[in-house]
C-alpha positions as protocol buffer text, in pm:
chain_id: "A"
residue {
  index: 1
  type: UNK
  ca { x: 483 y: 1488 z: 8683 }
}
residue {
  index: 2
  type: UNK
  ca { x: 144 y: 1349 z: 8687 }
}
residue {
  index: 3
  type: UNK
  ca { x: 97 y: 1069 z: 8418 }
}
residue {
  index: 4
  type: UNK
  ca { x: -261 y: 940 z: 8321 }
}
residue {
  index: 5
  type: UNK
  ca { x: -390 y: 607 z: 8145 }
}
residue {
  index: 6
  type: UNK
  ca { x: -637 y: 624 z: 7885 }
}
residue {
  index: 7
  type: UNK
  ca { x: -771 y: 395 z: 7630 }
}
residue {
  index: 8
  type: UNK
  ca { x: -810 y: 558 z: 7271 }
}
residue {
  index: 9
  type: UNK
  ca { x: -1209 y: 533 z: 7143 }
}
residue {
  index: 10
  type: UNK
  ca { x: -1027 y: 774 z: 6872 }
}
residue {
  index: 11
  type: UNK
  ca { x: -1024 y: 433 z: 6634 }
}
residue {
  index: 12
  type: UNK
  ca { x: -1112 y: 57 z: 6673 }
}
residue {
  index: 13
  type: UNK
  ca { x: -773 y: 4 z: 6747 }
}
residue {
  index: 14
  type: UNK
  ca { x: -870 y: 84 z: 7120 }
}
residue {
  index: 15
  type: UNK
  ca { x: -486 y: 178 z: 7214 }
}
residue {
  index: 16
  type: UNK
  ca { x: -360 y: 205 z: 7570 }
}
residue {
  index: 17
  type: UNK
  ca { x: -273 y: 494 z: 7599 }
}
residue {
  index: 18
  type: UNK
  ca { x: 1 y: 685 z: 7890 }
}
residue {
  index: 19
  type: UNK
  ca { x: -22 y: 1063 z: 7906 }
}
residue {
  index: 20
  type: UNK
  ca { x: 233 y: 1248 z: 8101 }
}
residue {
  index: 21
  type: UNK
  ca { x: 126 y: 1605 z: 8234 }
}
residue {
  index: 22
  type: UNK
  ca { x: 261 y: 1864 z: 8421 }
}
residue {
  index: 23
  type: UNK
  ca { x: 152 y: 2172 z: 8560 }
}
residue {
  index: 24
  type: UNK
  ca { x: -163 y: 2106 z: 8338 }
}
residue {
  index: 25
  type: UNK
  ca { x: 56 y: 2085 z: 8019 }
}
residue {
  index: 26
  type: UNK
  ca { x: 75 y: 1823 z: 7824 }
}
residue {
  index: 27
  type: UNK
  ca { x: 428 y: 1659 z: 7818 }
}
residue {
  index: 28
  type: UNK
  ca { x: 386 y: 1351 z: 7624 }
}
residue {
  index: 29
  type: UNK
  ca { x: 188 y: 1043 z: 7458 }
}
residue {
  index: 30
  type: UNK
  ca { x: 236 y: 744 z: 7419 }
}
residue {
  index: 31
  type: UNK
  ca { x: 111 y: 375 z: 7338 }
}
residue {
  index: 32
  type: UNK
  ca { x: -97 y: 509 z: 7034 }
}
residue {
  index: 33
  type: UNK
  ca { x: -32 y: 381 z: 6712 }
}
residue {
  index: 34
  type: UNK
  ca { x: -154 y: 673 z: 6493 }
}
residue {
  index: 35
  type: UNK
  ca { x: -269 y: 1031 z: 6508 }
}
residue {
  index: 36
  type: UNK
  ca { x: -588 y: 1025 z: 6561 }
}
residue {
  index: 37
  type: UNK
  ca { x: -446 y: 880 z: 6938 }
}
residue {
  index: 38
  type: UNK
  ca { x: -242 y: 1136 z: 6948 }
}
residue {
  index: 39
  type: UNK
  ca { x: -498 y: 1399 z: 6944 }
}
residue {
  index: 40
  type: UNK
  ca { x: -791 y: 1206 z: 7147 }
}
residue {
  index: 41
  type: UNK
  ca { x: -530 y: 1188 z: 7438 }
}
residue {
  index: 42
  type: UNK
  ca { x: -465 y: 1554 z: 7478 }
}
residue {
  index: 43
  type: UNK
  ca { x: -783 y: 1650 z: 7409 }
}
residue {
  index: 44
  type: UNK
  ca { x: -888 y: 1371 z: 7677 }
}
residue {
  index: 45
  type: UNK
  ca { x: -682 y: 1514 z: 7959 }
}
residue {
  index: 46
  type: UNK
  ca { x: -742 y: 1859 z: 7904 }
}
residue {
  index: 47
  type: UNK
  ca { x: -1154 y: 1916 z: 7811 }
}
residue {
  index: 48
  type: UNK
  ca { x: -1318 y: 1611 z: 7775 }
}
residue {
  index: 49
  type: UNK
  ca { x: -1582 y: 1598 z: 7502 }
}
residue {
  index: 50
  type: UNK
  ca { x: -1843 y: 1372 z: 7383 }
}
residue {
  index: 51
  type: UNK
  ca { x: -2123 y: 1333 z: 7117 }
}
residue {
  index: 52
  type: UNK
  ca { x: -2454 y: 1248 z: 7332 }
}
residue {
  index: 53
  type: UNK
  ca { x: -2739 y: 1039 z: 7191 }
}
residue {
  index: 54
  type: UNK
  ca { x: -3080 y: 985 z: 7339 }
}
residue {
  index: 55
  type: UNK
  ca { x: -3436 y: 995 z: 7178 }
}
residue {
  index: 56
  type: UNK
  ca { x: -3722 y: 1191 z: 7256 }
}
residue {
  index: 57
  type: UNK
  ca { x: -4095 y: 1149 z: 7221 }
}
residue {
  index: 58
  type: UNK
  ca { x: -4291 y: 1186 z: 6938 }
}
residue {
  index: 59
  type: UNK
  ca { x: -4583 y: 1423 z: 6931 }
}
residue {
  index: 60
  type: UNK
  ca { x: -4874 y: 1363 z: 6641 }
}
residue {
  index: 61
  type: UNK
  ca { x: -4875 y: 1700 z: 6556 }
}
residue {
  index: 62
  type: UNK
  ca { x: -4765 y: 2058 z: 6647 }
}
residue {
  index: 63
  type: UNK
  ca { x: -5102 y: 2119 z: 6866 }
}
residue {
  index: 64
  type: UNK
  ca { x: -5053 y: 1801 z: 7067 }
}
residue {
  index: 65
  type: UNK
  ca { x: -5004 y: 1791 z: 7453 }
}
residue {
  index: 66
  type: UNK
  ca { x: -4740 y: 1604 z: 7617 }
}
residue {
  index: 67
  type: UNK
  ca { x: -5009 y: 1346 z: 7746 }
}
residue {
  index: 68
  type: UNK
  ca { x: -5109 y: 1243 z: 7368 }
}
residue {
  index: 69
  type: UNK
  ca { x: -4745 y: 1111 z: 7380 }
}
residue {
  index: 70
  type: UNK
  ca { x: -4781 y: 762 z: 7580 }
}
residue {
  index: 71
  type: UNK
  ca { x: -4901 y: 572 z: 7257 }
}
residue {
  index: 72
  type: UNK
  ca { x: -4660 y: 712 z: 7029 }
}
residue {
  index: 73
  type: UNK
  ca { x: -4312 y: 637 z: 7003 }
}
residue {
  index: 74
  type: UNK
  ca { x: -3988 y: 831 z: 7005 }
}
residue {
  index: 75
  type: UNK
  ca { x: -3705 y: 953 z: 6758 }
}
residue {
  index: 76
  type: UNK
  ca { x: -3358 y: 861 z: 6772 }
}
residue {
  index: 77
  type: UNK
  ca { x: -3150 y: 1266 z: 6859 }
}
residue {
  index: 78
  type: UNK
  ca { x: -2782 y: 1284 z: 6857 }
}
residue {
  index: 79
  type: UNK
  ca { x: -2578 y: 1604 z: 6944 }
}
residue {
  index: 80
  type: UNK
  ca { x: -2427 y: 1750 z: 6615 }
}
residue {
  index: 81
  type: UNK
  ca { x: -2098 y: 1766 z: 6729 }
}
residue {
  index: 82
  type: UNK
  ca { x: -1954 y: 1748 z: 7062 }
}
residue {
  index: 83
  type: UNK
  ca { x: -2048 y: 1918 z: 7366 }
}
residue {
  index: 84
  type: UNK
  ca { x: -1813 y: 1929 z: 7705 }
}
residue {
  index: 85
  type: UNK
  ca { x: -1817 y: 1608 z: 7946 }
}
residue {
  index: 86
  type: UNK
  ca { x: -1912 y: 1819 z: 8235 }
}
residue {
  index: 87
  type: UNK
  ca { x: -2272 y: 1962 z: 8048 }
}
residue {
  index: 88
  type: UNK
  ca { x: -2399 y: 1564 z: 7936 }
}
residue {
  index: 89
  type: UNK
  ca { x: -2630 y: 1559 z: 8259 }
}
residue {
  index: 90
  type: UNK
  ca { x: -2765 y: 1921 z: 8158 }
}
residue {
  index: 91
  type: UNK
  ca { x: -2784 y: 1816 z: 7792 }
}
residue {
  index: 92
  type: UNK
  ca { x: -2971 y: 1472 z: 7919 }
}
residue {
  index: 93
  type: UNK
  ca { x: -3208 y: 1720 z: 8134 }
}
residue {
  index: 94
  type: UNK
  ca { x: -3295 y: 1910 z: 7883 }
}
residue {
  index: 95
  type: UNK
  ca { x: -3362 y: 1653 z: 7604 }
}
residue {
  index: 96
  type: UNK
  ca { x: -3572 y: 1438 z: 7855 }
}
residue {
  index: 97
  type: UNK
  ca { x: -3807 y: 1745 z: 7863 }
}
residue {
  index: 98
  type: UNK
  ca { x: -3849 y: 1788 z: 7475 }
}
residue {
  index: 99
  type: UNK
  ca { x: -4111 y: 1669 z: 7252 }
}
residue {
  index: 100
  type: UNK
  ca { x: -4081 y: 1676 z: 6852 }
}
residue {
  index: 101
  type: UNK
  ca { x: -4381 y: 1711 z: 6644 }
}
residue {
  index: 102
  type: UNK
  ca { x: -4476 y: 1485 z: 6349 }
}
residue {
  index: 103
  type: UNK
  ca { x: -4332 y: 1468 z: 6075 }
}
residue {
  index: 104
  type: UNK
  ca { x: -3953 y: 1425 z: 6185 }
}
residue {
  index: 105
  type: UNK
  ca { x: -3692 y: 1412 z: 5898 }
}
residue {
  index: 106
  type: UNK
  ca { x: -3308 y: 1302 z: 5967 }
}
residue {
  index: 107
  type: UNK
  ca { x: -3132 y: 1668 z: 6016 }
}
residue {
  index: 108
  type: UNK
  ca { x: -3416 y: 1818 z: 6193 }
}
residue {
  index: 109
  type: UNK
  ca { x: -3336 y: 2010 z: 6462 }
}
residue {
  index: 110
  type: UNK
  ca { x: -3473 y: 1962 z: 6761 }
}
residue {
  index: 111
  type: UNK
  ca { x: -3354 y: 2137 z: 7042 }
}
residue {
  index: 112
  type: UNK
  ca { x: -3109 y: 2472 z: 6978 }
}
residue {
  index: 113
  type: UNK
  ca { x: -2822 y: 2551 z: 7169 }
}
residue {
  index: 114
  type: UNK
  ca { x: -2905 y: 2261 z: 7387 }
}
residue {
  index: 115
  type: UNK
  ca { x: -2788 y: 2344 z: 7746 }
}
residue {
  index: 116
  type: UNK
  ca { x: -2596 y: 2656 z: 7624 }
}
residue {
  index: 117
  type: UNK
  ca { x: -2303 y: 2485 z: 7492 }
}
residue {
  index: 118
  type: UNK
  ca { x: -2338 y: 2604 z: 7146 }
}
residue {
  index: 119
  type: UNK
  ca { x: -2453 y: 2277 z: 7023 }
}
residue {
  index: 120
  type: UNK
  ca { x: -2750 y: 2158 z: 6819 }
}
residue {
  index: 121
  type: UNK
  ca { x: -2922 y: 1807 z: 6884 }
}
residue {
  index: 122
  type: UNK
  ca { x: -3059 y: 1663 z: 6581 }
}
residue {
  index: 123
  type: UNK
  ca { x: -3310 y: 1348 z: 6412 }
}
residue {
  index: 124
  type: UNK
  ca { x: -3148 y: 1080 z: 6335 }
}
residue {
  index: 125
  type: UNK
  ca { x: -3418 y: 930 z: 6170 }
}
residue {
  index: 126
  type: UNK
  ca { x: -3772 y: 1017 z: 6008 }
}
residue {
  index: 127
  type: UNK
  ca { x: -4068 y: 1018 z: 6145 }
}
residue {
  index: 128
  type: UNK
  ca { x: -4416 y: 1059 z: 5981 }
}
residue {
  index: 129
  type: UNK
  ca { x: -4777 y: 1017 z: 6127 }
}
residue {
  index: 130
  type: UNK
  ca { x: -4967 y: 731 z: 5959 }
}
């Protein structure tokens, strides 16, 4: 039986958690004090997932080259849900390369499908040109 330690970022509560596995199978959980604990932990040990957030740079406009973008500043992104522990660094790679153009409105997406996991990144904040 192979038992893992985790510490639940499911809540503030922060619970130690002890997960007990076997053959890949989850046996058991314990240490958290409510469900949402309960579900991080098995999720944890079996497919980790996380919500990335970055920013990327701000273009003026749509016809604006990469090199206009040193003097203006960048938008806050966040993946809209989720995306597999393993894919971050490709997500990261990707999002490093993108530019939004001006305007930017919270919701916006800004990269589709970002490093084919099925997953959108979006604003998450406005932007306008002055």
């Amino acid at each position: 039986m192979e038992t893992k330690e985790l510490t639940c970022i499911g809540c503030p509560m922060g619970c130690q958690i002890t997960v007990e596995m076997e053959n890949g199978s989850v046996v058991s959980v314990k240490g958290n004090s409510c469900k949402i604990g309960n579900n991080y932990a098995r999720r944890e040990v079996v497919s980790p997932m996380r919500i990335v957030t970055s920013s990327v740079a701000v273009l003026p406009h749509e016809n604006a080259t990469p090199e206009e973008t040193g003097v203006y500043p960048r938008v806050s992104v966040k993946t809209a849900s989720d995306v597999p522990k393993s894919k971050i660094m490709d997500v990261m790679d990707e999002i490093k390369r993108t530019y939004a153009a001006a305007p930017v409105r919270i919701g916006d997406v800004i990269i589709h499908n970002v490093a084919g996991t099925g997953v959108d990144v979006v604003a998450t904040k406005d932007y306008f040109v002055n």
